[in-house]
C-alpha positions in Angstrom: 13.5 -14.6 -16.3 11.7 -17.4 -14.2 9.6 -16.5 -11.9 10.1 -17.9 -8.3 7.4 -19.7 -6.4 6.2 -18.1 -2.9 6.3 -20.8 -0.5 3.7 -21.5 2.3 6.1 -20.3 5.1 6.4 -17.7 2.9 3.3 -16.5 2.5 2.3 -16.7 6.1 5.8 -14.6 6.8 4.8 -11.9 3.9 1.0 -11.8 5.9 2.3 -11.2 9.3 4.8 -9.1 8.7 1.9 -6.9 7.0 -0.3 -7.0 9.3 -2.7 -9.1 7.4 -3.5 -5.5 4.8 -1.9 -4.5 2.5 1.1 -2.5 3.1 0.3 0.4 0.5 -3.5 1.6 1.6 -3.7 -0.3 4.7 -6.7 -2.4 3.9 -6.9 -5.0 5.7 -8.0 -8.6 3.7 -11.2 -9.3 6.2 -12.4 -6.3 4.7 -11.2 -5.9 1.3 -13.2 -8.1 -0.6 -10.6 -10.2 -3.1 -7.6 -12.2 -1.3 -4.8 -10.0 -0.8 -1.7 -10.4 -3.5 1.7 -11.2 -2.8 3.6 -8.1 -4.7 7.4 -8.0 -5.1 8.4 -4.7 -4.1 11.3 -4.1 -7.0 9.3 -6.1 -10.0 11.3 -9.6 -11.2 11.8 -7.9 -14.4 13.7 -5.0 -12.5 15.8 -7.7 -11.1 13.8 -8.2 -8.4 14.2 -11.4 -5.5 11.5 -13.5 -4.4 13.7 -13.2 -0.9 11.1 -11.8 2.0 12.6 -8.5 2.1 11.0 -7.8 -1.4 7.8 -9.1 -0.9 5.0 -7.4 1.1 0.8 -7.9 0.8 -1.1 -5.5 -1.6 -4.9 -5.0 -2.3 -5.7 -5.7 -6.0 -6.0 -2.5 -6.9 -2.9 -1.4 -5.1 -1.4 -3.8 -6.9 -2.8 -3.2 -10.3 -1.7 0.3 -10.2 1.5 -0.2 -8.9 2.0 -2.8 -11.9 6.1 -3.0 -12.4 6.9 0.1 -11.4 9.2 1.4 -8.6 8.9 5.2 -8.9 6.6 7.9 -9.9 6.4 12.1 -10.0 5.6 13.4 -7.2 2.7 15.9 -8.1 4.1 18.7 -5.8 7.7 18.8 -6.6 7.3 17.3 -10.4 10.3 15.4 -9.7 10.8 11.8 -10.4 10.3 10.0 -6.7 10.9 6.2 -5.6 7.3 4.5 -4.4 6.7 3.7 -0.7 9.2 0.5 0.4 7.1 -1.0 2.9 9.9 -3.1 4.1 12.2 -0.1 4.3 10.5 2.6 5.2 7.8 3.2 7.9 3.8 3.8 7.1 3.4 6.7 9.1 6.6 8.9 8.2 5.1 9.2 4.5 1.2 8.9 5.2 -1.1 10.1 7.1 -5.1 9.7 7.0 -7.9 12.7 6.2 -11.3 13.0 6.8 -11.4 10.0 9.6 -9.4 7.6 7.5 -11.4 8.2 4.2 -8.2 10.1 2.3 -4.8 9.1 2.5 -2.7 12.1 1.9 1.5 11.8 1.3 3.2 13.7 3.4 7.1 13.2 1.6 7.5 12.9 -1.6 7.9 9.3 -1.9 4.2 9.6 -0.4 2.6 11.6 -2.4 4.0 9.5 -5.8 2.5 6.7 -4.3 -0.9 8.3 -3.7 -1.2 9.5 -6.8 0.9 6.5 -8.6 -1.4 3.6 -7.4 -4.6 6.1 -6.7 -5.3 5.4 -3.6 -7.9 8.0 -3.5 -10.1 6.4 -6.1 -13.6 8.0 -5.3 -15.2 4.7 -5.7 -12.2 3.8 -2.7 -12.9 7.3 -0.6 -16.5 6.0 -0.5 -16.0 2.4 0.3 -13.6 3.7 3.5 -16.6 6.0 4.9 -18.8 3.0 5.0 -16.1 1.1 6.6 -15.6 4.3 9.2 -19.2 3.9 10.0 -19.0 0.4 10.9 -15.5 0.6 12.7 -13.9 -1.5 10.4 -11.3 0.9 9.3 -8.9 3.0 9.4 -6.2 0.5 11.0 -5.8 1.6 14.7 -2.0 2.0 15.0 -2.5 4.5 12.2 -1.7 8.3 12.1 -4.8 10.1 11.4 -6.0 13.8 11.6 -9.9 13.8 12.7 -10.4 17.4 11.5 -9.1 16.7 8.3 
């Protein structure tokens, strides 16, 4: 299969629509360290389009662990779950943030198969957020987040 070519008005249509972060852990790139990926939602070799609706921005390791795949278990049902479609489906009906922003929790199972699919709870990643929380950097304010968490 050949593999489409993201075009500059492209790109800066995927980065807005995100929100400049990626649409998985919400991450935002001034923060994040490496640039943030273009990642097609439903992988090219799933049939996937380079059309905008099945692009979105993701974090390196979001990406990484995400890879070419479109669903995952969910860990509290055991039943096979389709990820998070960030250009279908709304950040805060399936997430929620713990612990100030530190922990991302699922709250549906097409959540919690993408917490646990890409690990977005990484210790090495909890621990990076708390210094961001001490610095204000993070997590995004138009988030949904339980302080007592």
């Amino acid at each position: 299969m050949s593999r489409q070519r993201v075009s500059r008005a492209q790109r800066l249509r995927v980065f807005a629509a995100a929100k400049n972060r990626c649409a998985y852990c919400h991450t935002t790139e001034r923060i994040v360290g490496p640039y943030l990926e273009i990642d097609h939602i439903v992988p090219e070799s799933a049939g996937g389009t380079t059309a905008d609706h099945n692009l979105t921005l993701a974090c390196p390791l979001c990406n990484s662990h995400k890879s070419d795949r479109t669903h995952a278990l969910d860990p509290q049902t055991g039943k096979v779950s389709p990820l998070f479609h960030p250009n279908e489906q709304a950040w805060h009906e399936h997430f929620r943030w713990l612990e100030n922003g530190a922990v991302i929790v699922g709250t549906t199972p097409v959540g919690r198969a993408t917490v646990v699919a890409l690990d977005m709870n990484h210790p090495d990643v909890v621990a990076t957020r708390r210094l961001w929380i001490t610095v204000g950097w993070h997590p995004p304010l138009d988030d949904t987040y339980d302080e007592q968490g």
